[in-house]
N, C-alpha and C positions, 0 to 999 in steps of 0.2 A: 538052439533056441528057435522055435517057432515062432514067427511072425502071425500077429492078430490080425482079423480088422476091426477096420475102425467104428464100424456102424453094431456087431453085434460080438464080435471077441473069439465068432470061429479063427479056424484057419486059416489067413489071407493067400491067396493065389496071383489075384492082379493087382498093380496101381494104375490108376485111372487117373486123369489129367481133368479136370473140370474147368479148368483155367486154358487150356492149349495144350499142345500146339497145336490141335485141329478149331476148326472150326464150331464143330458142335459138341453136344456130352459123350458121344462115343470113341471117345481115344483112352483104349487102354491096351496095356503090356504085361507081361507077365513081371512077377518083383524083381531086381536086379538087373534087369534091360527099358529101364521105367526111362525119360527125357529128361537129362538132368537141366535143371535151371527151372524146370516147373514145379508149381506146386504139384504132392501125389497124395492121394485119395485110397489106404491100403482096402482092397475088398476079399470078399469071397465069393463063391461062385452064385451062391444064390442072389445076392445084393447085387453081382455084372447083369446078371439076366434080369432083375428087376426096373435097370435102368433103360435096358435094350427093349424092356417088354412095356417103357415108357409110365412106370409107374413113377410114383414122387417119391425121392429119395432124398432126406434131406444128411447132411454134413455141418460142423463146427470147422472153421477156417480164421486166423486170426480176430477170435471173438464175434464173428457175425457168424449166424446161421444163414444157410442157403439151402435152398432147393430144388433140386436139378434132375430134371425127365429129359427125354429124347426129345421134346418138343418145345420146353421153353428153360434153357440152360443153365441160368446164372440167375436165379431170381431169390433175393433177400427173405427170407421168413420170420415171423416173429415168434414164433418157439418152433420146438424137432422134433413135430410130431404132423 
């Protein structure tokens, strides 16, 4: 079974860590070598480059939305778009 992501239902390649363990939005691994005990973020290749290319990418996380760029990480949205 193919693994999606989560943002548009391609193919997922990375999870990304939004939450940690790094410091900023750029912590990601490839699937199954992802940091267990963090939340994961599953992507595809286009949506990694979108966040490294600091566009706004927003995600659903225990019922809040967030939006998260290379420049300002964790920040609350009120819709996902």
């Amino acid at each position: 079974m193919t693994t999606r992501c989560d943002k548009c239902n391609d193919t997922a390649v990375w999870a990304w860590h939004p939450f940690g363990p790094a410091e900023d939005a750029n912590c990601f691994t490839t699937l199954g070598s992802h940091y267990r005990g963090f939340p994961v973020v599953k992507l595809c290749d286009g949506h990694k480059q979108d966040i490294q290319d600091g566009k706004l990418v927003t995600f659903k996380f225990k019922g809040e939305w967030y939006g998260v760029n290379n420049k300002e990480p964790y920040d609350v949205v009120s819709s996902p778009f």
